[in-house]
C-alpha positions in Angstrom: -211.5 27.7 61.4 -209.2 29.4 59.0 -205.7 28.9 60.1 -204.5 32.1 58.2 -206.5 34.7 60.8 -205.3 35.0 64.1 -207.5 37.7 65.3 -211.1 38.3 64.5 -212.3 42.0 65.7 -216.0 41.8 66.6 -218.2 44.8 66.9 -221.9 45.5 67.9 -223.5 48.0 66.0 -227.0 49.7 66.5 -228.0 52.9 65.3 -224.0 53.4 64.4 -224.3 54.4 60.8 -222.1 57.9 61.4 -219.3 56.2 63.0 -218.5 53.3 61.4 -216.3 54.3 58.7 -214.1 55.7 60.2 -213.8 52.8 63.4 -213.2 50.5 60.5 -210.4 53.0 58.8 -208.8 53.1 61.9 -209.2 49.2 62.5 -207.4 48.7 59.0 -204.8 51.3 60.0 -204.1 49.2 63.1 -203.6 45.9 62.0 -201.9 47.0 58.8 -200.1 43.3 58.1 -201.7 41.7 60.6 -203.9 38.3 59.3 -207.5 39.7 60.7 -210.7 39.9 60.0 -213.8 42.5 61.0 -217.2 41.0 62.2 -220.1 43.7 62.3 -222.8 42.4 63.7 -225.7 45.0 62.8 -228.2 44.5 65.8 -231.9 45.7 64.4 -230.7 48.9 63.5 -233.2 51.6 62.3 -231.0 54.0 60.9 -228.7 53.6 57.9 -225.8 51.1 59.9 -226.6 48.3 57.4 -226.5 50.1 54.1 -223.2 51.7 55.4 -221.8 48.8 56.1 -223.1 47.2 52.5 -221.0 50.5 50.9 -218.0 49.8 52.8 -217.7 46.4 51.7 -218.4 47.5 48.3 -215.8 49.8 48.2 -213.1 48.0 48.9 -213.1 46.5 52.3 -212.7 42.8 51.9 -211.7 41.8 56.1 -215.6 42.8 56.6 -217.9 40.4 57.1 -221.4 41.5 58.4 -224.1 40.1 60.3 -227.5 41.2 60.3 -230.3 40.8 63.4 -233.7 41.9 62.3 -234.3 43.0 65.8 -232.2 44.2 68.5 -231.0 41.3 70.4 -228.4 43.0 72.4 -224.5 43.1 73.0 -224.1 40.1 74.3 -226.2 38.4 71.7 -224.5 40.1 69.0 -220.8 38.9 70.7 -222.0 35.5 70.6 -223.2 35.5 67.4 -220.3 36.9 65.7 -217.6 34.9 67.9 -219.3 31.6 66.5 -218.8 33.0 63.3 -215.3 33.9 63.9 -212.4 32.4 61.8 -209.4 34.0 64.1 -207.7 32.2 67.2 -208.6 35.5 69.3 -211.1 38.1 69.1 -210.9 41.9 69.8 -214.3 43.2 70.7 -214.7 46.8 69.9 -217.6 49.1 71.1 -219.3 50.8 67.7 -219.7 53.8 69.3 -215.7 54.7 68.4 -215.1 55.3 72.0 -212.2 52.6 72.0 -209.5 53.5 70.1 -208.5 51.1 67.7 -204.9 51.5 67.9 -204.5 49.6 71.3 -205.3 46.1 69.7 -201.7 45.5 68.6 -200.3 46.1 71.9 -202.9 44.0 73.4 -201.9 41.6 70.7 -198.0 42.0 71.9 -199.0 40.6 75.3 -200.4 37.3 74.2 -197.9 36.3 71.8 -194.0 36.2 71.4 -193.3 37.0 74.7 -192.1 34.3 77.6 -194.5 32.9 80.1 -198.0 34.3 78.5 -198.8 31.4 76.4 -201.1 30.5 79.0 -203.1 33.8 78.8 -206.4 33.7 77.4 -207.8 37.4 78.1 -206.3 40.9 77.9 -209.1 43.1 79.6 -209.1 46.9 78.7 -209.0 49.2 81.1 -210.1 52.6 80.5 -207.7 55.0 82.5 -209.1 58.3 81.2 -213.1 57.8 80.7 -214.7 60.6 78.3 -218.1 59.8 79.9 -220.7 61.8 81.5 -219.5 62.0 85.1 -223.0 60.5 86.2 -222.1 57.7 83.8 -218.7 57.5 85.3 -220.2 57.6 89.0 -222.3 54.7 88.2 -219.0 52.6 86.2 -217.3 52.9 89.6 -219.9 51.9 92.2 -221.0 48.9 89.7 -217.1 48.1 89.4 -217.1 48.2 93.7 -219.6 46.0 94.1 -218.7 43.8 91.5 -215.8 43.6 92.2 -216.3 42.9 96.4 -218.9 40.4 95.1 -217.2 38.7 92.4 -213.2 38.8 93.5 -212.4 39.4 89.8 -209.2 41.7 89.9 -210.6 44.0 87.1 -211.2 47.6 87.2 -213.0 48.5 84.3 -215.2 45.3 83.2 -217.3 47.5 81.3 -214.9 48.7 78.8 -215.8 47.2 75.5 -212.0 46.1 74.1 -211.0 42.7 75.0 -208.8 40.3 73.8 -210.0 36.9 74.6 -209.3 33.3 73.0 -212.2 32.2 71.0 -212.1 29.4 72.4 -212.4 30.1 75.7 -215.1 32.1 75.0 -217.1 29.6 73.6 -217.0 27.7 76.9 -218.8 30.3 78.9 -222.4 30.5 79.9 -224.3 32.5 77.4 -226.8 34.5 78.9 -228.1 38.5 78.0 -225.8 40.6 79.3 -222.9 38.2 79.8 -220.5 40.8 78.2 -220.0 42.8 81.7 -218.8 39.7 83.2 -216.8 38.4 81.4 -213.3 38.3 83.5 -214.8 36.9 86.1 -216.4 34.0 83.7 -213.0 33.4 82.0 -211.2 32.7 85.8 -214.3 30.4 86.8 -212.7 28.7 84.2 -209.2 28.6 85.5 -208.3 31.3 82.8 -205.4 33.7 83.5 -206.1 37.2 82.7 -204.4 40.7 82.0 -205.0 44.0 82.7 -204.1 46.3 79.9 -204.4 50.2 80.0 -206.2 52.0 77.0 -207.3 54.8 75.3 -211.1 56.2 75.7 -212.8 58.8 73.7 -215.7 60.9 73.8 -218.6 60.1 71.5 -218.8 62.0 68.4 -222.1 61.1 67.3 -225.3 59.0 68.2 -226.6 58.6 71.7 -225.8 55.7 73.7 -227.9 52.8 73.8 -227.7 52.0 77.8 -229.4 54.8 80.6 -227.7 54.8 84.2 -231.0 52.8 86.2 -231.9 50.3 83.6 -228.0 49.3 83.2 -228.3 49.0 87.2 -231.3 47.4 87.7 -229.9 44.5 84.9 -226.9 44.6 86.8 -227.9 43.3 90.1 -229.7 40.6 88.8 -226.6 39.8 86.5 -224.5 40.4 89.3 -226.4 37.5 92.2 -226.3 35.0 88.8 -223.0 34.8 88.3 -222.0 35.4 92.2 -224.2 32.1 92.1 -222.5 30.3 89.3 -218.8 31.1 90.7 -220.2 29.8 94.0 -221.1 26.5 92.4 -218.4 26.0 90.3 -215.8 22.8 90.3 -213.7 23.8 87.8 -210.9 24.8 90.1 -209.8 21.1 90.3 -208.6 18.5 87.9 -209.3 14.9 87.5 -206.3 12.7 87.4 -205.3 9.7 85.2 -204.8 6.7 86.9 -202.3 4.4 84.8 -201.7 0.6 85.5 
């Protein structure tokens, strides 16, 4: 891993073509002297995200890197993908949709650097404190963030939003599984990671519909959601072994 990038911006793509250029201007904009890099992970697309992202490139945009799923394989898929790919020490993963606003990364970048007492840190968690949703969509977000949260004891109020900061490494340690995304604060503290809450920005969508309907993203959920209840319930990792000398 490239010792010159410290963070590595990941961002799942499908159907995106009309608002990636300017997610990626802003990106650039944003970490203006920053040593980064942009992962784009086009997932199946059928629209024209891949050749957009092939123009980009072309003209001029040398932090892109893109990756290319014949099929759609998912967010979580695509995350994974792109963070084993990654060259940075931390990655920033941004929704394509251009609903997070690109200009929160450096502050999120402020809180796990430079400052005493969060070197042990190892995710920033955005949380969205002025949703641009449908208010069905935003109904659902906060009875799926109740009954997570009562299940799961995670401290987060907004695990869906889609900008983190989180360690690559400690990413790499958690379970993989399809739709592993949503869950991801509660993963990095079955780990004995310490975690932030950070406020950001949210927009409205532009362009494009989104990719997830109310009951299907609830039906997924509960299964998600008695998975990883189980997993936390059958973890060790809260204790340490001890080296025995002489």
């Amino acid at each position: 891993m490239s010792q010159d990038i410290f963070v590595s911006v990941l961002i799942p793509a499908k159907n995106e073509a009309n608002n990636l250029k300017p997610l990626l201007e802003e990106i650039r904009v944003a970490l203006a002297g920053e040593a980064y890099e942009i992962i784009v992970v086009d997932d199946g697309s059928t629209d024209a995200t891949l050749h957009e992202l092939r123009q980009i490139k072309h003209n001029g945009l040398n932090a892109l890197r893109i990756l290319h799923h014949e099929r759609s394989l998912g967010q979580s898929t695509s995350l994974y993908h792109a963070a084993r790919e990654a060259r940075g020490q931390w990655l920033a993963t941004l929704d394509g949709d251009g609903q997070n606003d690109p200009a929160d990364i450096p502050g999120m970048l402020a809180l796990v650097r430079g400052e005493p007492g969060r070197g042990d840190v190892q995710l920033v968690a955005g949380h969205r404190v002025n949703r641009r949703d449908t208010a069905s969509k935003r109904w659902a977000s906060r009875f799926a963030n109740g009954l997570r949260s009562r299940l799961l004891k995670d401290a987060t109020p907004d695990t869906g939003c889609g900008l983190k900061l989180v360690e690559r490494t400690a990413f790499l340690r958690l379970p993989y599984f399809d739709h592993m995304h949503r869950y991801i604060p509660a993963l990095i503290q079955r780990h004995n990671g310490r975690m932030i809450v950070h406020p950001v920005n949210h927009r409205p969508r532009t362009t494009g519909v989104s990719k997830y309907g109310n009951l299907d993203r609830a039906l997924v959920g509960i299964l998600d959601l008695v998975g990883v209840w189980w997993l936390i319930r059958r973890t060790r990792l809260n204790t340490h072994a001890q080296e025995i000398e002489g």
